[in-house]
Biopython code that builds the backbone (N, CA, C, O; Angstrom):
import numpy as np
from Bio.PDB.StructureBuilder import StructureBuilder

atoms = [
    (1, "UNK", "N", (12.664, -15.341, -5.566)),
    (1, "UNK", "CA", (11.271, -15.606, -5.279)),
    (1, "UNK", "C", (10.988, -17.050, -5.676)),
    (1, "UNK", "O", (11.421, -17.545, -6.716)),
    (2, "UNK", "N", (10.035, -17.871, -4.548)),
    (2, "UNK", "CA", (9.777, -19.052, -4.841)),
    (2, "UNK", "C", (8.588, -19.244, -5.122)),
    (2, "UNK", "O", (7.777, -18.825, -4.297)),
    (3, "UNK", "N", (8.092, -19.892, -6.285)),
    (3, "UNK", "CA", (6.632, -20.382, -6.848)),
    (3, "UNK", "C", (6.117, -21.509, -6.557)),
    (3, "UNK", "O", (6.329, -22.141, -7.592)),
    (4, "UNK", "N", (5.511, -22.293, -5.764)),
    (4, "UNK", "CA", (4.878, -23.580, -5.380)),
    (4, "UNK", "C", (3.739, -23.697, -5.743)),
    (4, "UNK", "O", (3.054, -22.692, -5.555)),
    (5, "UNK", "N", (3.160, -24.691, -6.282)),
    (5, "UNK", "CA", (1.767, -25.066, -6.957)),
    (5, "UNK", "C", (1.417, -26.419, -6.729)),
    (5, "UNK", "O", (2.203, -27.218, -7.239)),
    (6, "UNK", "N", (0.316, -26.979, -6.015)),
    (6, "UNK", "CA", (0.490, -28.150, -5.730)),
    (6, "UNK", "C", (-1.475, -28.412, -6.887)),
    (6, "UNK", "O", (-2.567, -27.852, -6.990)),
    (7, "UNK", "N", (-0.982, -29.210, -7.257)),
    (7, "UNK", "CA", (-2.484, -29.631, -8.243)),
    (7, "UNK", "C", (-2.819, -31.013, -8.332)),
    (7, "UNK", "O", (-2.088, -32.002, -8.394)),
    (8, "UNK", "N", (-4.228, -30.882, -8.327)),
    (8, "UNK", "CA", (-4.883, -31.982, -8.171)),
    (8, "UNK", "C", (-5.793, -31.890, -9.487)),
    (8, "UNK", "O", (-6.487, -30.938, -9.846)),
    (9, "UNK", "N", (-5.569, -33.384, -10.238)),
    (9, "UNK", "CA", (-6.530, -33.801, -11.606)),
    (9, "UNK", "C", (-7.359, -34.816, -11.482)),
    (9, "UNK", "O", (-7.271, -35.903, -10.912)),
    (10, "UNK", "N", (-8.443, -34.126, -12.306)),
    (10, "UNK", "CA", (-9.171, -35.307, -12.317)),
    (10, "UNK", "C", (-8.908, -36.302, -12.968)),
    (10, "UNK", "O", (-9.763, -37.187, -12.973)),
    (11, "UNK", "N", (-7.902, -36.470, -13.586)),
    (11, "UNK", "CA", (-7.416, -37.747, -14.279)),
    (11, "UNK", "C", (-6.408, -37.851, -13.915)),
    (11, "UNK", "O", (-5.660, -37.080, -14.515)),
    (12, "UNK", "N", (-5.670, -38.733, -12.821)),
    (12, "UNK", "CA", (-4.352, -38.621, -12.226)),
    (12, "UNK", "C", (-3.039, -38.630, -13.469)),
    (12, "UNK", "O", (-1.946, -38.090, -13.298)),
    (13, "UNK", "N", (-3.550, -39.532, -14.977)),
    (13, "UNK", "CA", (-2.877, -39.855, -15.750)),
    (13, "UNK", "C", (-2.700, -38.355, -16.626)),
    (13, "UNK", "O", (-2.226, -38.458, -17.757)),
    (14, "UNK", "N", (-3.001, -37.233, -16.223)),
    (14, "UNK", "CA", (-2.648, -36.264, -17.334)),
    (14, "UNK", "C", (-1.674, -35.454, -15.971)),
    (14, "UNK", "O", (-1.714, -34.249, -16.219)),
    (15, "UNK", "N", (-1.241, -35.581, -15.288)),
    (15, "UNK", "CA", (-0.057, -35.917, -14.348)),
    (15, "UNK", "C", (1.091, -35.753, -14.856)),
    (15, "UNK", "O", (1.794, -34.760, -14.673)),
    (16, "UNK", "N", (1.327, -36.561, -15.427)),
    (16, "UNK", "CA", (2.593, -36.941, -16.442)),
    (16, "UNK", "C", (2.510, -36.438, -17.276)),
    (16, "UNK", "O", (3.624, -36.282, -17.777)),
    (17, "UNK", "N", (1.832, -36.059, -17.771)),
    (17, "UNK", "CA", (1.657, -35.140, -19.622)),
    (17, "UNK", "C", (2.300, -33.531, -19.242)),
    (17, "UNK", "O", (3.119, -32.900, -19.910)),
    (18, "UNK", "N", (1.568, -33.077, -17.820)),
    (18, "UNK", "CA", (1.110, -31.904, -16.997)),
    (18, "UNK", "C", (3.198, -31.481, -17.047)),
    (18, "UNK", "O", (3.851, -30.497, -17.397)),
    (19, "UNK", "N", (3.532, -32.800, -16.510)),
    (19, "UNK", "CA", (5.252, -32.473, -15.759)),
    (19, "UNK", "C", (5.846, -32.614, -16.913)),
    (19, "UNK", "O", (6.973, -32.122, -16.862)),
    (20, "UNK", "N", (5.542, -33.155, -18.136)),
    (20, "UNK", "CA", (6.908, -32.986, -19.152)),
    (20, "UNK", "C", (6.421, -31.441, -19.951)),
    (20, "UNK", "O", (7.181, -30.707, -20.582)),
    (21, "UNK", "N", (5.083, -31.243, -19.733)),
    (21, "UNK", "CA", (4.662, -29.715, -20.823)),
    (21, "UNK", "C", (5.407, -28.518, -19.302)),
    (21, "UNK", "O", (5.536, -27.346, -19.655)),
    (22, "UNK", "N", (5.720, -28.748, -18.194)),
    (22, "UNK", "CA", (5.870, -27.929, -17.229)),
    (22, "UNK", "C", (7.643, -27.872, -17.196)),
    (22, "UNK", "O", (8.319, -26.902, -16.852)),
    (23, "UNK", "N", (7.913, -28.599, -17.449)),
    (23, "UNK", "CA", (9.698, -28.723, -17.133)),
    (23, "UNK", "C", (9.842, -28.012, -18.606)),
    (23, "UNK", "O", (10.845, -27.301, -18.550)),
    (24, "UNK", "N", (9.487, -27.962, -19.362)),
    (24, "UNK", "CA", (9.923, -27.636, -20.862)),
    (24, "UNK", "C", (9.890, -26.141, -21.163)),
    (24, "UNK", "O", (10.418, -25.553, -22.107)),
    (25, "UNK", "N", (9.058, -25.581, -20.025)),
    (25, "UNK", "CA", (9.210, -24.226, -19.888)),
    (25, "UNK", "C", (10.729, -23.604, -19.704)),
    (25, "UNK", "O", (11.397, -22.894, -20.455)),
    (26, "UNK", "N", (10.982, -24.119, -18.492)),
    (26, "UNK", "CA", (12.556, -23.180, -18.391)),
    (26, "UNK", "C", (13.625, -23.365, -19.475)),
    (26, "UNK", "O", (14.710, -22.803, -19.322)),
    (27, "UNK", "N", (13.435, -23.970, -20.350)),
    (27, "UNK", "CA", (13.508, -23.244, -21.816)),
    (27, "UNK", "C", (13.374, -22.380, -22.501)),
    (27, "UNK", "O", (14.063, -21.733, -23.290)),
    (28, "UNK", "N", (11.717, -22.401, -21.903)),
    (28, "UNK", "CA", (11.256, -21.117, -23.484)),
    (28, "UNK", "C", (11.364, -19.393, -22.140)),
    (28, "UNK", "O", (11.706, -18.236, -22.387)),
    (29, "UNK", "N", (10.929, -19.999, -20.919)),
    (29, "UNK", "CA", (10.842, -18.251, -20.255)),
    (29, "UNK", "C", (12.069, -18.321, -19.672)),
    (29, "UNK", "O", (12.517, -19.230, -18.973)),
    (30, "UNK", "N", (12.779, -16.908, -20.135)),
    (30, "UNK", "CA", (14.143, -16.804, -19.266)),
    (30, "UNK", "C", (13.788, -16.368, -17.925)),
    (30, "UNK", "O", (14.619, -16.611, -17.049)),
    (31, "UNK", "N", (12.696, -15.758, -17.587)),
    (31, "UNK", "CA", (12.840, -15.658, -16.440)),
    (31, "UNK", "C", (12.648, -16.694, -15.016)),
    (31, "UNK", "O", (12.365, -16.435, -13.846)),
    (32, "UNK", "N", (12.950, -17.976, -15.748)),
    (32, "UNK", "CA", (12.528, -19.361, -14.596)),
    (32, "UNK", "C", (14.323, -19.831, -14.504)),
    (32, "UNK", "O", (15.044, -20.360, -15.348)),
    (33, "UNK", "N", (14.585, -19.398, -13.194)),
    (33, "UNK", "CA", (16.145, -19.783, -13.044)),
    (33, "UNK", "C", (16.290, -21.082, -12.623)),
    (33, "UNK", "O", (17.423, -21.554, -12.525)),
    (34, "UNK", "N", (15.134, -21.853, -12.312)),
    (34, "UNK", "CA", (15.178, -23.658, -11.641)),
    (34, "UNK", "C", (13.830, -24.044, -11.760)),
    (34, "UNK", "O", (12.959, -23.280, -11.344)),
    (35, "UNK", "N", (13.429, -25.523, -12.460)),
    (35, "UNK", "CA", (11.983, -25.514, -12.283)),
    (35, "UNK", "C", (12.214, -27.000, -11.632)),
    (35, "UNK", "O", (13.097, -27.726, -12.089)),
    (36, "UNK", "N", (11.359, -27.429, -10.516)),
    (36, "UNK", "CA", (11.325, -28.873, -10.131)),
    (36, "UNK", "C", (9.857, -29.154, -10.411)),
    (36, "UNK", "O", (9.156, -28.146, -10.501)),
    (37, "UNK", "N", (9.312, -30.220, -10.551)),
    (37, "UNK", "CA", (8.133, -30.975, -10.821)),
    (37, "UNK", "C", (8.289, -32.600, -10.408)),
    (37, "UNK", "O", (8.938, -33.427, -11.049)),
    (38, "UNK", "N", (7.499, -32.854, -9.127)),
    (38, "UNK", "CA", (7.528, -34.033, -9.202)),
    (38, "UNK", "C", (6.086, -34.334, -8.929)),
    (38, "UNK", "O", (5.325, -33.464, -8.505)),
    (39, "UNK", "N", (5.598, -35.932, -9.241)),
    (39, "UNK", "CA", (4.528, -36.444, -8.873)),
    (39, "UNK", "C", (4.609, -37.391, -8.000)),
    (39, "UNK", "O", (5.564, -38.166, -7.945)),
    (40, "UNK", "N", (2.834, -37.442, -6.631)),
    (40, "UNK", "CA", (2.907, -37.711, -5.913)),
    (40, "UNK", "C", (2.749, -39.501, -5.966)),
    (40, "UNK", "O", (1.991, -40.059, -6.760)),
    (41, "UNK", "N", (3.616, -40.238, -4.966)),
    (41, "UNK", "CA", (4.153, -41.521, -5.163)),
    (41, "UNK", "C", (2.803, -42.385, -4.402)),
    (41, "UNK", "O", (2.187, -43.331, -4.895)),
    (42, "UNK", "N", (2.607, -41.837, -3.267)),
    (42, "UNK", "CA", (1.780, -42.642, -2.416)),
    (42, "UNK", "C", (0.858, -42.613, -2.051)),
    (42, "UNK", "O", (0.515, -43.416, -1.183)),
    (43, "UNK", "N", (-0.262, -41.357, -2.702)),
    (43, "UNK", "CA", (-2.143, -41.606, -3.115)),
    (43, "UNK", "C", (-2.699, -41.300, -2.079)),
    (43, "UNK", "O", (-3.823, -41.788, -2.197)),
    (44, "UNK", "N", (-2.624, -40.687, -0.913)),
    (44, "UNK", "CA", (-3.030, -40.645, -0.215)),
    (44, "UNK", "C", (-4.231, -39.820, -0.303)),
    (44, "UNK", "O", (-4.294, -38.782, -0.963)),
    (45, "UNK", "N", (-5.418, -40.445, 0.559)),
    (45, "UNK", "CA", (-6.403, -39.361, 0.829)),
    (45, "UNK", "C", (-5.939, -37.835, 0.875)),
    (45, "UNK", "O", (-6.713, -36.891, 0.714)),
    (46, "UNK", "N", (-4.845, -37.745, 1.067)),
    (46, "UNK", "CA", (-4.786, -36.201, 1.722)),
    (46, "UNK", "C", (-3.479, -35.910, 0.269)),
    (46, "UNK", "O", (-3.081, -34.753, 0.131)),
    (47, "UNK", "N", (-3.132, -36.603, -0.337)),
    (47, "UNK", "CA", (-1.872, -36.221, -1.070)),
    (47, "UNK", "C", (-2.899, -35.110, -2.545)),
    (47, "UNK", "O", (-4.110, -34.953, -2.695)),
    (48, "UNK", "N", (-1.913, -34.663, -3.215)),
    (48, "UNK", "CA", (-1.691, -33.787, -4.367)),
    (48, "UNK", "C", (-1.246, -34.503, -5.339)),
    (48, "UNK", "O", (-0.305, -35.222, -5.002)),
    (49, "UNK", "N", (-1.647, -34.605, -6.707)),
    (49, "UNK", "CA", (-1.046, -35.244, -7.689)),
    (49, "UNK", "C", (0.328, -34.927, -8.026)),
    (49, "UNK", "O", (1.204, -35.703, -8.410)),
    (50, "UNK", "N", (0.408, -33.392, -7.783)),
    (50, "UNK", "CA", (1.413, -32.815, -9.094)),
    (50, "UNK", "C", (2.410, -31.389, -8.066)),
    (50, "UNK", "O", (1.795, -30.484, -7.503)),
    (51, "UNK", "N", (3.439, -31.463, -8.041)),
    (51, "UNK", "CA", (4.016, -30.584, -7.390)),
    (51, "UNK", "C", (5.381, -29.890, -8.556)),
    (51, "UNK", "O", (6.199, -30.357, -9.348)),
    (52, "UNK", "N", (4.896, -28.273, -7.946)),
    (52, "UNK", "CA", (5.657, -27.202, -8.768)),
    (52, "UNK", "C", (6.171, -26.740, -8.390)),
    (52, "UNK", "O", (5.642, -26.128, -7.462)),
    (53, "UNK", "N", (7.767, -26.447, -8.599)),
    (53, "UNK", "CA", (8.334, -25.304, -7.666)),
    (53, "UNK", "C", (9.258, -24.666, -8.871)),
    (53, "UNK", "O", (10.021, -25.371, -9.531)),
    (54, "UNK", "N", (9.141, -23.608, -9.027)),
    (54, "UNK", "CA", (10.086, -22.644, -9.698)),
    (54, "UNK", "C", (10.846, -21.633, -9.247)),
    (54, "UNK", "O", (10.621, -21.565, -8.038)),
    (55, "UNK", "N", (11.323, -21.128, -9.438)),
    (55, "UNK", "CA", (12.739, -20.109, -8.941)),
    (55, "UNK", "C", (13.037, -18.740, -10.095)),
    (55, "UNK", "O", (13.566, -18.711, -11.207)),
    (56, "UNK", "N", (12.206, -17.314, -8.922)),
    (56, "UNK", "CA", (12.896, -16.300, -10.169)),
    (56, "UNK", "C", (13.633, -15.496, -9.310)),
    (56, "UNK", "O", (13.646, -15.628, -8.086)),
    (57, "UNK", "N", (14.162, -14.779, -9.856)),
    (57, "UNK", "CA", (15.190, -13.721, -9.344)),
    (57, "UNK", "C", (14.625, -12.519, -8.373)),
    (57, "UNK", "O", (15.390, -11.829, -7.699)),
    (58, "UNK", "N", (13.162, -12.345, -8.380)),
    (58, "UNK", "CA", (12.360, -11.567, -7.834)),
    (58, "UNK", "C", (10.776, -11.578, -8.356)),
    (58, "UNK", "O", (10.385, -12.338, -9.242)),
    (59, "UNK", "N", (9.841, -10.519, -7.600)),
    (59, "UNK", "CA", (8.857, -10.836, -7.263)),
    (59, "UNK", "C", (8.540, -10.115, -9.164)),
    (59, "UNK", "O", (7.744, -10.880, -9.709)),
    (60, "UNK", "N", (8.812, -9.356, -9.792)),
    (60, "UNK", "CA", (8.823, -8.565, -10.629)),
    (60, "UNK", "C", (9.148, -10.145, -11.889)),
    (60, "UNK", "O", (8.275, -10.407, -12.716)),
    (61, "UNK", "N", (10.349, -10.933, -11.826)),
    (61, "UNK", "CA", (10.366, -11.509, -12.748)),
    (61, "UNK", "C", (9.216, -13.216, -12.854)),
    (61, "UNK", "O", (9.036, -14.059, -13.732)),
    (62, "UNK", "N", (8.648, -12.997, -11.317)),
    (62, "UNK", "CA", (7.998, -14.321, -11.328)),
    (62, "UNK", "C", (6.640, -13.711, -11.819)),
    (62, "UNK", "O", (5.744, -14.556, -11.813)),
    (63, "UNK", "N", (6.184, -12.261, -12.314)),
    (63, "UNK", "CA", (5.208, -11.828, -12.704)),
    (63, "UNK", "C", (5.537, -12.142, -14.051)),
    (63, "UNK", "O", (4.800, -12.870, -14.716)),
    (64, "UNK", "N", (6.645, -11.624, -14.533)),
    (64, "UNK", "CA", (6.978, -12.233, -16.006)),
    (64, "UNK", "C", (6.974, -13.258, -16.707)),
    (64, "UNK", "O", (6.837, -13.325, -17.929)),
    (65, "UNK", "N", (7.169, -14.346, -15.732)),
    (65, "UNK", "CA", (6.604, -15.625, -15.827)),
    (65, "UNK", "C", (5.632, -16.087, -16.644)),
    (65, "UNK", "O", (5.487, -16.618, -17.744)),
    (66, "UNK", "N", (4.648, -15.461, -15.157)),
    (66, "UNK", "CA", (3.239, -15.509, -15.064)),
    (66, "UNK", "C", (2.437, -15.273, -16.583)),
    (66, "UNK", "O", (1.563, -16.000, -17.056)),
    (67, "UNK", "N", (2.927, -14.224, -17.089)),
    (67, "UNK", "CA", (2.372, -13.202, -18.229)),
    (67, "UNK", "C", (2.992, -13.717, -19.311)),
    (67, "UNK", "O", (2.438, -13.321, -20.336)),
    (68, "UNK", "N", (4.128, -14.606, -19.567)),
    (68, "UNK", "CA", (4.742, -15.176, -20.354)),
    (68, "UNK", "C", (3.955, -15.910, -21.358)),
    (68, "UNK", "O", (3.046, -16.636, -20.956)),
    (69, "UNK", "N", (4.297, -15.762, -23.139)),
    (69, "UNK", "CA", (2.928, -16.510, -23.583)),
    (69, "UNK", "C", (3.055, -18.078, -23.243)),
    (69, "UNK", "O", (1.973, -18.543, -22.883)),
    (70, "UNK", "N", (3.905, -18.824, -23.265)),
    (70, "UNK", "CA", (3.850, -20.124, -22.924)),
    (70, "UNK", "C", (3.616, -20.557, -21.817)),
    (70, "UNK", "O", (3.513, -21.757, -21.561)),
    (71, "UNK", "N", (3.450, -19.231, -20.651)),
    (71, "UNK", "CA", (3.077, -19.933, -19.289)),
    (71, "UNK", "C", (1.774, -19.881, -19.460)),
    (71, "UNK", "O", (1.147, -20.702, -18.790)),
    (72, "UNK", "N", (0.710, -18.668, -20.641)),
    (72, "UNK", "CA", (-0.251, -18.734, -20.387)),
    (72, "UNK", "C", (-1.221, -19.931, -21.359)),
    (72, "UNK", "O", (-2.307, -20.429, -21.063)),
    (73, "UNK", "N", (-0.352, -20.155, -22.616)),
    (73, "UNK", "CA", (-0.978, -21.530, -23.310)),
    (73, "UNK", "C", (-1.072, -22.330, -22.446)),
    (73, "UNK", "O", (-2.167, -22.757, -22.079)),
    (74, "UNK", "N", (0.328, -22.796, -21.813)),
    (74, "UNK", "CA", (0.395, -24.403, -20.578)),
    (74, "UNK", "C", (-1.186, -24.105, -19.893)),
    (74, "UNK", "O", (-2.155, -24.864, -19.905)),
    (75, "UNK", "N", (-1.049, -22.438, -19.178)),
    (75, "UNK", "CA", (-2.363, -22.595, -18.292)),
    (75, "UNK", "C", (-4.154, -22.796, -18.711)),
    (75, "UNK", "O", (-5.216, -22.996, -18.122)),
    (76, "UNK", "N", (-3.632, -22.587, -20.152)),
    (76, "UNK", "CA", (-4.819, -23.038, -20.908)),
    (76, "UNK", "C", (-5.463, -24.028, -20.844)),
    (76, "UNK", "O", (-6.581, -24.414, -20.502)),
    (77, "UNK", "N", (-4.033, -24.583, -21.462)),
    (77, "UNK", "CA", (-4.578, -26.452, -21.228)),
    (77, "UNK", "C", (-4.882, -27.045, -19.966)),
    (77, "UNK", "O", (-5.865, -27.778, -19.850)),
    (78, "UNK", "N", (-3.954, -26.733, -18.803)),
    (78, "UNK", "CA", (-3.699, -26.877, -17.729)),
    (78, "UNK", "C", (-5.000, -26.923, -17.057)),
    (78, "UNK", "O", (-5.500, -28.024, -16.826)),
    (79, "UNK", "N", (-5.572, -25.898, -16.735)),
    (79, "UNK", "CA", (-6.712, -25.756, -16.344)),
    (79, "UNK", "C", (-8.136, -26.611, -15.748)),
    (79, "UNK", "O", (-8.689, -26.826, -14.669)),
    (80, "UNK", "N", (-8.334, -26.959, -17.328)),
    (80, "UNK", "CA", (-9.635, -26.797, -17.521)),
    (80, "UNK", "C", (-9.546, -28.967, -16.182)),
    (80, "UNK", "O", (-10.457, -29.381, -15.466)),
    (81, "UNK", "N", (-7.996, -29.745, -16.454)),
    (81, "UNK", "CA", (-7.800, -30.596, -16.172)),
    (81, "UNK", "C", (-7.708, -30.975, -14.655)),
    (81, "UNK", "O", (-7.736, -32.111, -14.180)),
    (82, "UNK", "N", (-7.547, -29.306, -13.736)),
    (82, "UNK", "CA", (-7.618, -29.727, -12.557)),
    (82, "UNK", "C", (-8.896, -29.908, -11.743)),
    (82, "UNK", "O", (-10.011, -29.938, -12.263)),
    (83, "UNK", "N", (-8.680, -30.020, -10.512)),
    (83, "UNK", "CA", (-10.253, -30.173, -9.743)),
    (83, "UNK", "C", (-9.682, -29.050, -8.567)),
    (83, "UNK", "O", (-10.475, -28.354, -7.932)),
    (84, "UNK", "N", (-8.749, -29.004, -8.443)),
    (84, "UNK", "CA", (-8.109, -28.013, -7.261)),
    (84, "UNK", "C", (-6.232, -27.197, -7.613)),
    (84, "UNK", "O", (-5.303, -27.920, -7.972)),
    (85, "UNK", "N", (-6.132, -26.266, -7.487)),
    (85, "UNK", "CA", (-5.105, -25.761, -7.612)),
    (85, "UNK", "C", (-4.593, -25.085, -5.907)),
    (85, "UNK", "O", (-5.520, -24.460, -5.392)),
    (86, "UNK", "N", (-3.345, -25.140, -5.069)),
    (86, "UNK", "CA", (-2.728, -24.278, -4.339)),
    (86, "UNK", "C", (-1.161, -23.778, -4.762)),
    (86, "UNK", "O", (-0.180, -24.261, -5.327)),
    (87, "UNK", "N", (-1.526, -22.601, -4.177)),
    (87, "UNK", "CA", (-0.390, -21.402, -4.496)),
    (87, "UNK", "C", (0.232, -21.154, -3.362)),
    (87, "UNK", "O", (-0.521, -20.973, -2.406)),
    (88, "UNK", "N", (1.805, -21.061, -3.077)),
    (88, "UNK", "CA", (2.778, -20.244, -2.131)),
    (88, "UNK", "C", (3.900, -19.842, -2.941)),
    (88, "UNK", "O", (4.758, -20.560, -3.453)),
    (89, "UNK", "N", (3.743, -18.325, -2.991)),
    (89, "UNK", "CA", (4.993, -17.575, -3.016)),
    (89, "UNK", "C", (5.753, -16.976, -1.995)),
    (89, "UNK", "O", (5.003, -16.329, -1.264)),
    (90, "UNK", "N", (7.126, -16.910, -1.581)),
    (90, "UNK", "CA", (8.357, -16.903, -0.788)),
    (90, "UNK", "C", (9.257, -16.636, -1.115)),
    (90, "UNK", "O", (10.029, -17.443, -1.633)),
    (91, "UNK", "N", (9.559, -15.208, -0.919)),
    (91, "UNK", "CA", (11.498, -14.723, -0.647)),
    (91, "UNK", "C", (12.233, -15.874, -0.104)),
    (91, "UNK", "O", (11.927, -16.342, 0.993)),
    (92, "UNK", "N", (13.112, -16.314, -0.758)),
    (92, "UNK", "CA", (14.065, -17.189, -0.153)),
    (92, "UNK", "C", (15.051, -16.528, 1.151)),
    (92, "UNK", "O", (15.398, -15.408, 0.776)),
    (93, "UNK", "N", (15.439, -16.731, 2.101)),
    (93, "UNK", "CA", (16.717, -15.853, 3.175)),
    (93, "UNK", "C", (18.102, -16.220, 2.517)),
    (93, "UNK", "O", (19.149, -15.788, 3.000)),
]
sb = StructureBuilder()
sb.init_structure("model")
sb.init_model(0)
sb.init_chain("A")
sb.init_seg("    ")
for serial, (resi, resn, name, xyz) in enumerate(atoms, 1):
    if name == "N":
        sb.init_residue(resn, " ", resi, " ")
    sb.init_atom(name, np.array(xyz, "f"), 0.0, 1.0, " ", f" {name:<3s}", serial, name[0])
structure = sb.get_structure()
């Protein structure tokens, strides 16, 4: 199962704070088998600051994730910093 999150801050500079507290996860939750995070280069009217993609073994362990206490501190902080959040989850073939 694939997790995509594309976020937009109101402070483009907590961006960077956002991707080193986000990569540091697949550490603490075993159930994140790949995490990518990159930020967006070229500002566009139409671009996203902050891009997420994680990788679980199924739809059952990306709930575990979810419910994980450090996914739900990050989303603590996380939060309150965006102006917009989007979500796609996807079975890989």
């Amino acid at each position: 199962m694939v997790h995509i999150v594309l976020m937009k801050f109101a402070d483009a500079g907590d961006a960077a704070k956002a991707t080193l507290r986000l990569e540091e996860l697949a550490g603490v939750v075993p159930e994140i088998r790949a995490v990518e995070v990159h930020l967006d280069e070229l500002n566009t009217g139409v671009s996203w600051d902050l891009y997420l993609k994680t990788t679980h073994l199924d739809a059952d362990d990306l709930r575990a994730y979810q419910a994980h206490p450090a996914h739900l501190e990050l989303g603590a902080w996380l939060r309150p910093l965006l102006t917009s959040r989007a979500v796609v989850d996807y079975t890989e073939a």
